[in-house]
Structure formats: structure tokens, C-alpha cells
N, C-alpha and C positions, 0 to 999 in steps of 0.2 A: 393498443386500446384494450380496455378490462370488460371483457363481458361477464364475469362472472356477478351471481347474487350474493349480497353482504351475511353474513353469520347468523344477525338477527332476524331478516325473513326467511332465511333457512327451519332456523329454530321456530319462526312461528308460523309457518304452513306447517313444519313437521306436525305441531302441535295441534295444526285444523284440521291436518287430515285425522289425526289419531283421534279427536274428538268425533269427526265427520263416522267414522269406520266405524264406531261406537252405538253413534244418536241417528245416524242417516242409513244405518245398515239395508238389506235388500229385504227383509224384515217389513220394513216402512215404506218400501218401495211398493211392496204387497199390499200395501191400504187401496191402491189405485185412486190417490188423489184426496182421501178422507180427509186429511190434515195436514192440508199446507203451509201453513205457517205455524205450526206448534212446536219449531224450536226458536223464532224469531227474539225469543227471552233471550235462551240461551247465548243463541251468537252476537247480542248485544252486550252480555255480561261476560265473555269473550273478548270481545271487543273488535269482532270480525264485520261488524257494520261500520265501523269507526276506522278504519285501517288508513282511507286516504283523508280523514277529517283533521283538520289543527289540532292540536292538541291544548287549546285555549278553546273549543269546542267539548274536550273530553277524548279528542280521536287521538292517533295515535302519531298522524303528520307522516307517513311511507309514500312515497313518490310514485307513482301509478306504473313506472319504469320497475317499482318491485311487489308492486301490491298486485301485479299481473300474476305472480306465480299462485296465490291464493284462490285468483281468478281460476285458477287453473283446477286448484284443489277442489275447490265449489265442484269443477266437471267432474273430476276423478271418483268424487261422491257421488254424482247424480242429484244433486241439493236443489229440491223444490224452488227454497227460498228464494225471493230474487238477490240478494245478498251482492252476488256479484255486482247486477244493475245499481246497485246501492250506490257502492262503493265507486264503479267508475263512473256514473251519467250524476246518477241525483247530489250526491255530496260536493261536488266539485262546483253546481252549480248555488247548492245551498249556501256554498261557503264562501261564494265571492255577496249574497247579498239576501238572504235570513239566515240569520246566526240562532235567532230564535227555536226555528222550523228544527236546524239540522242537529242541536243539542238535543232535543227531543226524539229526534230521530236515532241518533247514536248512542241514546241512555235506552232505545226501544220503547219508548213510551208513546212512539207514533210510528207508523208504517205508512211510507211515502211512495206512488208506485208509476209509471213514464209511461206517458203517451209522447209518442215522436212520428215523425211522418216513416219513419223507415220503420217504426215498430208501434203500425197504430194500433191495435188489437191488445189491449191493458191488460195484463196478465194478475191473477187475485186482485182486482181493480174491490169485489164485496168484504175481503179482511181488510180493508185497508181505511185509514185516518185522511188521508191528502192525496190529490192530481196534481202530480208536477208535467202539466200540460207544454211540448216544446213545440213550436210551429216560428218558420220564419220569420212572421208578423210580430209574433207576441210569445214573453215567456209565461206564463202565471200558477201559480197555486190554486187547488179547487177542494172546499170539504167532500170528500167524497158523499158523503149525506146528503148529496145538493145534485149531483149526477146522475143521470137516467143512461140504461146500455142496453144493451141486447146479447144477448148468449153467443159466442161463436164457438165453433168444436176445432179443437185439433185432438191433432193424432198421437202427441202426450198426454196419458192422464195426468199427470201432474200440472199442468199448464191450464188454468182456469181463465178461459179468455173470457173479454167481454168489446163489445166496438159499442163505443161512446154516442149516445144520440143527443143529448143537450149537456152541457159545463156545468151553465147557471152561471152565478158572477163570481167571478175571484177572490180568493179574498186578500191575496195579495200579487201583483202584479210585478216581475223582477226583471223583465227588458221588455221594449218593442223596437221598432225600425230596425235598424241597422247591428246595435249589439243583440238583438234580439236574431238577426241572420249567423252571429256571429256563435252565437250561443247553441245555435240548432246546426250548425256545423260542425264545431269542438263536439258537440254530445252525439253526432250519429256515427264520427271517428274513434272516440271512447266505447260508443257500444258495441262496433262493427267488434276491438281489439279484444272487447270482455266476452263475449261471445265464442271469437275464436280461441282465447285460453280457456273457457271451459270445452270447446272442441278438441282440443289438444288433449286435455285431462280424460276425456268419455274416451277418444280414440285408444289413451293408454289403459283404462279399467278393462276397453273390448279385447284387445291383444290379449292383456293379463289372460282375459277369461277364456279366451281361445285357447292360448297357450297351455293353460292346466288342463282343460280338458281332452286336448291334445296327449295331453301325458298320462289319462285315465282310459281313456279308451280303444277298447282292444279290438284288434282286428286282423286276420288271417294270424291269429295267435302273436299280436306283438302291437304295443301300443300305437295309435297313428300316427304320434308323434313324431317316431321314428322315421317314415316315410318323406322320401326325400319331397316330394309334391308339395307336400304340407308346409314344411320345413320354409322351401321357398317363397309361398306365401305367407306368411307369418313374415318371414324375413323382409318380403315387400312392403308388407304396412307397417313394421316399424323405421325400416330405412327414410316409407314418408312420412313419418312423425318426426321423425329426429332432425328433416329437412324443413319439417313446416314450423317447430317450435321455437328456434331464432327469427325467423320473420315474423312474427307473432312478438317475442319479447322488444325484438328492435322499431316495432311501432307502435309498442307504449315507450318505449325509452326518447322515442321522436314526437310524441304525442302534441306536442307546442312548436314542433317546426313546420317552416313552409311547405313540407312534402307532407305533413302528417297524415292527407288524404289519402295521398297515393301509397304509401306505407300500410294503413287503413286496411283500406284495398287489396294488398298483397295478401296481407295478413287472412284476413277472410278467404280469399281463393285458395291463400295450402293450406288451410285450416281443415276448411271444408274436403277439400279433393282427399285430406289425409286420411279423416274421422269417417268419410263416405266407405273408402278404402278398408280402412280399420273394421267397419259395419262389414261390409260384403265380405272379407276375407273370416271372420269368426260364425257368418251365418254358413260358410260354404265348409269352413271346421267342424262345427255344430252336426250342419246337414239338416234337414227340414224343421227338427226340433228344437232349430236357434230362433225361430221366430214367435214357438208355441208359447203358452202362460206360465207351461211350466219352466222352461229357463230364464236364468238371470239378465239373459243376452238384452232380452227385446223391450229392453226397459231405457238401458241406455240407446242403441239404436234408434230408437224415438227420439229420445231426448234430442239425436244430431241431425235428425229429420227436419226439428220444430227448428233449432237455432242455424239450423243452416239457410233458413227465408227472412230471420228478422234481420234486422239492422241491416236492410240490404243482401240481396241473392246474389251467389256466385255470379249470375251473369250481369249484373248491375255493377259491381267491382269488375267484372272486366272491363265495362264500360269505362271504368273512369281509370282505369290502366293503358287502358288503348289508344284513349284521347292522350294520354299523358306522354306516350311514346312516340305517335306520331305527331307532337308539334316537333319545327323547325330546329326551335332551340334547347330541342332535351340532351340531355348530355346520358348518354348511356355507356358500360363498357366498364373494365375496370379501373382505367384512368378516372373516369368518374364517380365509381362505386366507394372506390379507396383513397379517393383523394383523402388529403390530411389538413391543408390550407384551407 
């Protein structure tokens, strides 16, 4: 079996981050929140919104199985934007049923933004065109101009929440009953996965940053680098990055099978435990100063604070890992893992 990723989303994450590392610098991360969507142009004309859309849309049709490494770049950067959410909840759903919406959306001439039950708290819900509202009952579309909310705080500034107190009326309506469960399902497994690749990405920025400054700073006359202590953990948290970013890829590449929950699930639990890891080991490199304003550290760390409760909490994915292992007929084991039939 080929895990590996194809040439062309090689070449164009290389291309998002090198834009990203450019436009999204830590620079911009110093605004504390100023401007969150002031490159939303940009990554439209990019074409970094459009990544999983048709291409009879304008998008560019990359299978969520490869559009996840992007996902990842999004983290690697620290990118306000919701971009990632874009690409893997709203487009997917825009595109089995308004074509209209998500052309709009993909040319950036509109900014669409998710409420979900695992991620009700709307994030820049005020720069934004349209509520792609998902709840079991019902999918629908809301002008945001028609939406009343209330302020909620996190602990990223970049993350401008708001929890929704009236809709108003839709003004388009894209499932209820049963595809409407169907749909609120597909999209809190899609988030949990987009999520976790930009966990992956923040987990590997925090190493990076630990790491260099590991090699800058001196101590009992020799950098600390050097020091086997150090060493070790550094060594810890990337060993769990490296373990959590195949289970991460392999539950977008499953995103449409019967397990894809529980894959889901996997994926958020090493995502998190890695990026949590990733945090503690570069605050404990730092030393009290990884947390201050003035290091770069405590920008991403946030960032894996906030995405570590959306789309469902570590312990909420356990939950549905747990139920999944203890029924009767789970087939666990490598006989099972690697079957090939």
C-alpha cells in the first residue's frame, strides 16, 4: 500500500507555506487579533480556499486524503483564517448542493463561516457573508446580517468567537431529517481531522522553535542544546509527532468509510496528546520566558489550547474509541489492522 503524497500537493503546500512564512509571519501574529481576515483575498487567488472544491466550481478537485497536508500548513503558519474549516466542513458541503454559494466562496467574494454542535462558538462569525449552520435536524445557510450573538473570550487572540442567540430565517435550506444527520456527521469527522492537521503543523513550528533556541542559548558556558536532558525531550515530542501524523493522514484518506468516526477520533487523541507534548516540552526549553509576550512560543501554544476543545475534546474521542473497542464484534489486532481483503 502507497502512503505516500502525490508531487503536485507536494509542490503546492511547499508553495502555501512559503507564501504563509512570507504573509502570515510572527510579525502579524503581533497584531493580537487586529486583522483576521486581511489575507482572505489573497488565499482565494491562491486558490488555497478552493483546494477540495470541483473544479467546475473554480476549485481545484484534491481529495481531502491530500488536501489534509495543507490543513497542516494552515497550522505550521499559525493562520487566523479559518481556511482550513473552509476547505474541509463548508466546501464539501457546499458542493454536493449550492454551487452558487461555494463559487462565491472559492473566487473569495464571500466568507462562509460553521456553526456545528461540536464547534458552536462561530469563530469571525462579524467579517463574514454567510452561516453555514449544521445541527442534526437541519442544514441551512443564514446572511449573517440577520444574526444576533454575543461575544465569547478564548484564550487565542486570534480567534474571535461569538455564540449565536437568534439565526433568523435561512435563506437557503440544504438538508433536514435524516441527510441532514448524515451531513452533521461527515462534517464533525472532517473537522475533528482539520483540526488535528493543523495540530500536527503548530506541534512541528513548536519543536522548530524550541530546537533553535536550544542551539542559541548558553549555559554553564555551552549551549543547552548540548545537554543530554534537553536533547531527550525534544527527542520525545517529535517521536510523538511523527507517531500522531499517520493517524491524522489515514483518517482523511478514510474519511467516506465506515470507520471514518472512529478513525476521526484516533486522529484528534494523537493529535492533541502530541501538539499538548510539543507545547510543554518547548515551554520547559524556553523556561518561564516561553510563555511571556515576548516569545514567539505562546502564540502557537494557544492556538493548540483553542483547537484542542473544538470539533470535540480529547476526552469526547475517547469516548467514541472506547465504545468502539468494546463492542463484541470489533475486530482489533494486526490481523485486523492489515488485513488486505
Amino acid at each position: 500500500m502507497d502512503f505516500s503524497f502525490s508531487q503536485d500537493i507536494a509542490e503546492l503546500e511547499q508553495g502555501a507555506r512559503a507564501f504563509l512564512e512570507s504573509a502570515n509571519g510572527v510579525e502579524r501574529l503581533r497584531l493580537d487579533g487586529d486583522e483576521p481576515l486581511s489575507l482572505w483575498a489573497q488565499l482565494a487567488e491562491l486558490g488555497l480556499l478552493g483546494v477540495t472544491a470541483p473544479e467546475t466550481a473554480g476549485g481545484l478537485g484534491i481529495e481531502f486524503s491530500e488536501a489534509v497536508r495543507i490543513c497542516q500548513a494552515f497550522g505550521y503558519s499559525n493562520l487566523p483564517e479559518p481556511a482550513g474549516e473552509t476547505i474541509a466542513v463548508t466546501v464539501p458541503v457546499l458542493a454536493k448542493h449550492s454551487r452558487a454559494s461555494l463559487r462565491e466562496l472559492v473566487a473569495g467574494a464571500s466568507r462562509v463561516v460553521v456553526s456545528h454542535g461540536l464547534n458552536p462558538c462561530v469563530n469571525l462569525l462579524e467579517g463574514s457573508d454567510q452561516v453555514l449552520v449544521i445541527t442534526q435536524k437541519r442544514v441551512s445557510l443564514h446572511v449573517t446580517a440577520g444574526v444576533t450573538s454575543s461575544a465569547v473570550s478564548s484564550v487565542d487572540p486570534w480567534r474571535h468567537l461569538r455564540s449565536i442567540d437568534d439565526l433568523g430565517d435561512p435563506v437557503d435550506v440544504i438538508a433536514d431529517g435524516d441527510e441532514a444527520d448524515q451531513f452533521w456527521q461527515d462534517s464533525a469527522n472532517r473537522g475533528a481531522v482539520e483540526a488535528s492537521a493543523e495540530m500536527c503543523g503548530l506541534a512541528e513550528r513548536m519543536i522548530l522553535l524550541a530546537t533553535e533556541y536550544a542551539k542559541g542559548r548558553q549555559q554553564f558556558g555551552q549551549a543547552i542544546g548540548r545537554f543530554q536532558a534537553v536533547k531527550h525531550m525534544l527527542a520525545s515530542a517529535q517521536v510523538k509527532l511523527e507517531f500522531a501524523c499517520p493517524v491524522v493522514y489515514r483518517a482523511a484518506a478514510d474519511i467516506d468509510s465506515p470507520r471514518s468516526e472512529l478513525f476521526a477520533a484516533h486522529a484528534k487523541v494523537a493529535a492533541t496528546e502530541a501538539s499538548m507534548l510539543a507545547g510543554e516540552t518547548a515551554i520547559q526549553v524556553f523556561g518561564g520566558m516561553g510563555y511571556t509576550y515576548e516569545a514567539d512560543l505562546h502564540y502557537f501554544m494557544k492556538r493548540v489550547w483553542a483547537l484542542a476543545g473544538i470539533w470535540g475534546s480529547k476526552e469526547y474521542h475517547l469516548g467514541i474509541i472506547e465504545q468502539a473497542v468494546n463492542r463484541p464484534d470489533f475486530n482489533i489486532g494486526p490481523a485486523a489492522t492489515f488485513a488486505t481483503g
